[in-house]
LORO-876975 format. One record per residue (C-alpha): x negated, y, z. Coordinates in steps of 0.001 Angstrom, whole numbers, padded with zeros to 6 digits, always signed. Each point is the difference from the previous one (the first is absolute). Layout:
N
XYZ/...
This chain:
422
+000000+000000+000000/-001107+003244-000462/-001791+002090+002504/+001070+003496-000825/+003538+001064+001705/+001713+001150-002953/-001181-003127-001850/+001036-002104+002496/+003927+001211+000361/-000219+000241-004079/-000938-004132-000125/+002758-000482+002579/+002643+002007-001402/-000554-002301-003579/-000162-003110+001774/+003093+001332+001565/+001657+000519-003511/-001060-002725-001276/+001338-002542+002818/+003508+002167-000265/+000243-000310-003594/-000664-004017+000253/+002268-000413+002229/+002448+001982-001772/-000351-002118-003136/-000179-003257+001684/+003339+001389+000997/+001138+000557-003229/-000716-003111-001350/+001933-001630+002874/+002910+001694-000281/+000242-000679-003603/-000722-003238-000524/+000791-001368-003471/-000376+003045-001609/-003769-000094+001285/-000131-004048-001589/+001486+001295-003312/-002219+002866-000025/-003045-002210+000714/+000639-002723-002070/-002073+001425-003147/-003333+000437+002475/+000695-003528+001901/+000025-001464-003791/-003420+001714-000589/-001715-000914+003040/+001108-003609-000427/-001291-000552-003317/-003320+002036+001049/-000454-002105+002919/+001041-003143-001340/-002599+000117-003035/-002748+001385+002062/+001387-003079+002149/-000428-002527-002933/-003254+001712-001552/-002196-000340+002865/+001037-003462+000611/-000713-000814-003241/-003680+001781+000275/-000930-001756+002681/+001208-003416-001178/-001433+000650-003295/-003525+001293+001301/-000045-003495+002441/+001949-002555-002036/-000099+000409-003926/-003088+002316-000117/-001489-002196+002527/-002236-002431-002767/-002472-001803+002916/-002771+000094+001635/-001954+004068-001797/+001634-001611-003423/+000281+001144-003318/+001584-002109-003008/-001840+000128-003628/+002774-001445-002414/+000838+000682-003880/+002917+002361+000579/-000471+002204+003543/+002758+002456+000831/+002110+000017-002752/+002508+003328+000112/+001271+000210-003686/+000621-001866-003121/-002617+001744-001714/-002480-000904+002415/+001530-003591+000358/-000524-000451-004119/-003333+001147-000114/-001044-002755+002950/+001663-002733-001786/-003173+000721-002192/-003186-000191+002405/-001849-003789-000066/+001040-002082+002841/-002089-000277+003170/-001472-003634+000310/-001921-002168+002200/-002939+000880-001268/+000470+003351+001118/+001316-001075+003074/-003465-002203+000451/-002002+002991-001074/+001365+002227+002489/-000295-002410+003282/-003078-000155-001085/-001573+003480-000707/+002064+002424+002003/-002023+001411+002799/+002533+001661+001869/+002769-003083-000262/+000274-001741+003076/+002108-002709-001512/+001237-000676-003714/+003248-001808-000747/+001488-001008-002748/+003892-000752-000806/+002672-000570-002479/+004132-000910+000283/+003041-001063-001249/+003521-000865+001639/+000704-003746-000524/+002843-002215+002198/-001353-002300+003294/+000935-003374+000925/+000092-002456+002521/+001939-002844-000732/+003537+001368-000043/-000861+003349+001349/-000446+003097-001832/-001572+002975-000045/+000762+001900-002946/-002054+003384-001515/-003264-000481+001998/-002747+001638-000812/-002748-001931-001036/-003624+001492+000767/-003479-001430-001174/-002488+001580+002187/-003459-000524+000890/-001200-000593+003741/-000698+003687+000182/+003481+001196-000313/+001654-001017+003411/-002769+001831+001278/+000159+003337-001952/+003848-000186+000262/-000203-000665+003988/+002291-003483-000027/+000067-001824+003074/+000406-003389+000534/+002571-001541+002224/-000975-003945-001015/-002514-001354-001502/-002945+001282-002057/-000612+002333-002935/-001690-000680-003405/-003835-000533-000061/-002435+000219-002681/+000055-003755-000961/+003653+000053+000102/-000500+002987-003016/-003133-002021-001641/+002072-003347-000568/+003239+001301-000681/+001577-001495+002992/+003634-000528-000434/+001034+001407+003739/+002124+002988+000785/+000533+002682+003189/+003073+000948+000259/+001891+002941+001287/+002208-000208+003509/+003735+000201-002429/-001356-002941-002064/-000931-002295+003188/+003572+000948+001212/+001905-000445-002799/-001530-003159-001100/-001685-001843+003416/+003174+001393+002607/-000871-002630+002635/-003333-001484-001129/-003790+000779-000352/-000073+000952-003277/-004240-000519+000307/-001273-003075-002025/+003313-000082-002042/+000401+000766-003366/+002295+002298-001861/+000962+000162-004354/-000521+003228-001481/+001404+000183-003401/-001323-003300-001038/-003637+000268+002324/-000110-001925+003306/-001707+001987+002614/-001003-001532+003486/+000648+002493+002853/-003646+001216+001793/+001064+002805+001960/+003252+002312+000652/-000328+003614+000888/+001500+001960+002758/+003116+001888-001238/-000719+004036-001522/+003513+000590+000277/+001846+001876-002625/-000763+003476-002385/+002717+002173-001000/+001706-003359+000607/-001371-002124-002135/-002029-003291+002128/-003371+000073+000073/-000352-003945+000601/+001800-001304-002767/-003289-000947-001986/-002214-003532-000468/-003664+000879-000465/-002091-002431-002100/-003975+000584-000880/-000483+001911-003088/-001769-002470-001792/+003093-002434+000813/+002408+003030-001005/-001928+000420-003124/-000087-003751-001205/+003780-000702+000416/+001617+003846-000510/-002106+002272-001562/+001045+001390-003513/-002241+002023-002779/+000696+003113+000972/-000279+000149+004120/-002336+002068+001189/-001490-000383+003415/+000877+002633+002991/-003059+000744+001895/+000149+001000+003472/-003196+001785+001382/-000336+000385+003838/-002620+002565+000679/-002391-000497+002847/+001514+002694+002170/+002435+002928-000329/-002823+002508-000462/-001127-001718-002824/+002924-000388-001812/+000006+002482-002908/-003725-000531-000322/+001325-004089-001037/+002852+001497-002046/-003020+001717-002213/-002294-002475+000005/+002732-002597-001655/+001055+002280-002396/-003396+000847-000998/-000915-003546-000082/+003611-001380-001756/-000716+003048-002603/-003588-001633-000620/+001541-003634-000310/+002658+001443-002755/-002964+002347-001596/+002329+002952+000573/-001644+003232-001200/-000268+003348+002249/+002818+001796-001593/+002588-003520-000612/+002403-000445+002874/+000282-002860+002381/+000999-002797-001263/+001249-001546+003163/+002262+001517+002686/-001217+000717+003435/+002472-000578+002931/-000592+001459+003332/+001721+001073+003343/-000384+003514-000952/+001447-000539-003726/+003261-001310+001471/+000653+002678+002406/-001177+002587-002323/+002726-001501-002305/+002165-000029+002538/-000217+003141+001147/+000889+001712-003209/+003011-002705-000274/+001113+001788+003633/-000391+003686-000587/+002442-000283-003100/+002128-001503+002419/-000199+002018+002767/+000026+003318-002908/+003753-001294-000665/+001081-000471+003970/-001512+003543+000374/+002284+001522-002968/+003191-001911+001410/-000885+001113+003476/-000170+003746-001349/+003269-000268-001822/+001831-001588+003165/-001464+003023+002021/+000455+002467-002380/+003926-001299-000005/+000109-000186+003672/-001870+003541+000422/+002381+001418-002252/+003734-001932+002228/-002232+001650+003441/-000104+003035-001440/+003517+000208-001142/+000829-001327+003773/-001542+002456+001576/+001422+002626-002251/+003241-000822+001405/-000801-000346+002898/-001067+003289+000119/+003248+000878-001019/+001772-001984+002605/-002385+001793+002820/+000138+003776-000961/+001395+000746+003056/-002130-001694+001701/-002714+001570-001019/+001751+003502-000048/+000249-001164+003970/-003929-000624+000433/-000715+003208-001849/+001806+002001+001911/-001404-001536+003487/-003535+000561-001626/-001086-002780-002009/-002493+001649-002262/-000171-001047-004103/-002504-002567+000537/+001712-001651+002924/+002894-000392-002611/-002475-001216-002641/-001838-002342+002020/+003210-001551+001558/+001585-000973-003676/-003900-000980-000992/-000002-002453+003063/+003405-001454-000774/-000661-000499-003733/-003472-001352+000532/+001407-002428+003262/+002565-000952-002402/-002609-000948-002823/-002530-001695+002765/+003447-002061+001419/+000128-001592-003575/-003200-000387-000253/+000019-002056+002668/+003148-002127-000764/-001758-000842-003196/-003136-001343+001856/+002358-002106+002144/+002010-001286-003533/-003830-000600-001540/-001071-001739+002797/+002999-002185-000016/-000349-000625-003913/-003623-000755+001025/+001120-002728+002887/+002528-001569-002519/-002351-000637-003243/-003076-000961+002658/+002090-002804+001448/+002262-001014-003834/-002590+000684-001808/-003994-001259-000561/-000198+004027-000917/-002607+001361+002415/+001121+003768+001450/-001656+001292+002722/+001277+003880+000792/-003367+002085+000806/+000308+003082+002570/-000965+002218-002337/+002826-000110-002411/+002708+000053+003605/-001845+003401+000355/-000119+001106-003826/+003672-001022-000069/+000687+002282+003098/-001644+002504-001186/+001179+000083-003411/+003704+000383+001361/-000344+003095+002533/-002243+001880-002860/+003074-000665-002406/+002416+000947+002828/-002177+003085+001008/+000306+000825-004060/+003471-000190-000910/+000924+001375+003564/-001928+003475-000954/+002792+001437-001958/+002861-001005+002149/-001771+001400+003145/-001138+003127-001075/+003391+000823-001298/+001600-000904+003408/-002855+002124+001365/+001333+003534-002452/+003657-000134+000852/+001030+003091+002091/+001033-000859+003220/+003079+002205+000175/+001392-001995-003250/-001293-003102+001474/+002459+000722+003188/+002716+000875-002242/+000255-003478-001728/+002698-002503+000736/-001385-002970+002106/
């Protein structure tokens, strides 16, 4: 608080007002009840849809930055098509030479700052075991590397090894759906399982990964590569090659040194483009990012027109409610209330009003947000910041559309003003 006198009685005298002209529009809106819904329902619309795609945005972010963009262990994937994001671009990759083995081989070999070099190819193919089932499964041929690289864990059993790769062993590992759907009440280890027409014996099942964007994330048989390749491999595959850097740090220093080594392999000259995509955490959420900030451009210009609608009904309110209250205000006038104290009392109101929806539409949001968390696999998460950006939002758009109304209350002549009818 101040220390001067005159300062001091000033700051009291305005917290004074202020307190006054809350309470006076708290008891407004009180007395008026569904007039002050009606009137609100244009900002509670805004701050709903606000909320509720701020809500659903950074739920996504964060699942996307530690679920889809998560590729292992300091990964990167080298493949023949990379982020793809129009036809164009999806034409002119259909072009570049196929990655092989050889490549794959070169790199495990060679790359100084790969701490481990895996190689893998798919397809979808239907699993059975006897009578049972298991239809669209994807099918992965993977070296030994790639449960490492990709972080898999193992529930039962054992992974591949490097003789199981040399000899072409005919044995699977299997994901956690797979072992369920097939081996219900039964160690599926040791058994054997038909894969299109392949019979695979069962090594080693993985702990479950759960779901993304809900699709499973154990609904997959992995078989070596060099098995993969012998019974499924057509002409035109091209090996995926996943790249797990030998710490974080080091990271884009691997990214450059397989692209400058891939580029030598393919005798790519300095001014030819890649011919070879390059996946990495950063890629994805860069992607994403861009995908998000078209979205959140469109929530922002349906959040302005609700406001701007619902500024516009407040306004108009308070406009008639000036109306309604001349006398009232020819009263205060007359007992002293000074221009500003007339001002500031129809600013409060308006502004409380706006703030009162604001707040209604958190409560809606955060019920949308409860309801699609618990129907949905839709992560939403509502972060403080957009409660307070909401809040905010609403008063300033009160405080706005409440300028005209207030100032005209604040012009009438108080001898008219007692004059008028009640």
């Amino acid at each position: 608080m101040p220390s001067d006198p005159k300062l001091r009685l000033g700051f009291r005298q305005t917290l004074v007002s202020l307190r006054e002209a809350t309470w006076l529009a708290l008891d407004t809106l009180r007395t008026h009840k569904l007039r002050t819904f009606l009137t609100l329902l244009g900002v509670i619309l805004a701050v709903t849809t606000l909320v509720s795609v701020m809500s659903v945005l950074n739920g996504l972010n964060l699942y996307v930055s530690t679920k889809i963009a998560n590729l292992g262990s300091n990964a990167f994937i080298l493949d023949k098509y990379g982020i793809i994001t129009s036809y164009e671009g999806f034409l002119k990759a259909q072009k570049r030479p196929r990655l092989t083995m050889a490549d794959y081989y070169a790199m495990k070999e060679n790359l100084q700052y790969a701490k481990t070099v895996a190689g893998e190819e798919n397809t979808v193919a239907d699993v059975h075991n006897g009578r049972l089932i298991d239809e669209d499964v994807t099918l992965l041929g993977a070296t030994p590397e790639f449960t490492q690289v990709r972080e898999y864990d193992i529930a039962v059993g054992r992974e591949f090894t490097e003789e199981d790769e040399l000899h072409r062993a005919a044995i699977c590992f299997i994901g956690h759906d797979v072992a369920q759907q097939l081996f219900p009440a039964i160690d599926p280890i040791g058994r054997e399982i038909r894969v299109g027409e392949e019979q695979y014996q069962i090594v080693g099942v993985a702990k479950a990964l759960g779901t993304e964007l809900g699709q499973s994330q154990d609904n997959f048989v992995m078989v070596p590569l060099s098995t993969y390749r012998e019974a499924w491999a057509q002409e035109e595959d091209s090996v995926t090659i996943f790249v797990g850097a030998i710490s974080t740090d080091a990271i884009p220093a691997a990214v450059d040194e397989a692209r400058v080594f891939l580029r030598a392999r393919h005798h790519r000259r300095y001014q030819d483009e890649d011919d070879f995509g390059i996946i990495e955490s950063s890629s994805i959420t860069d992607l994403w990012k861009k995908l998000t900030t078209n979205i959140f451009g469109i929530a922002v210009w349906l959040t302005s027109v609700f406001l701007v609608v619902g500024g516009i009904v407040i306004m108009n309110i308070m406009l008639a409610s000036v109306t309604e209250r001349t006398r009232e205000i020819g009263v205060r006038k007359s007992l002293g209330a000074r221009r500003r104290d007339i001002v500031l009392q129809f600013l409060m109101e308006s502004s409380t009003l706006a703030a009162a929806g604001g707040a209604m539409g958190v409560i809606v949001a955060e019920g949308v947000t409860i309801l699609v968390r618990a129907t949905t696999p839709m992560p939403m998460n509502i972060p403080i910041y957009s409660i307070l950006i909401a809040l905010v939002l609403s008063s300033a758009v009160g405080l706005f559309f409440g300028i005209y109304p207030a100032v005209r209350a604040s012009r009438l002549d108080p001898i008219e003003a007692l004059r008028a009818e009640t």
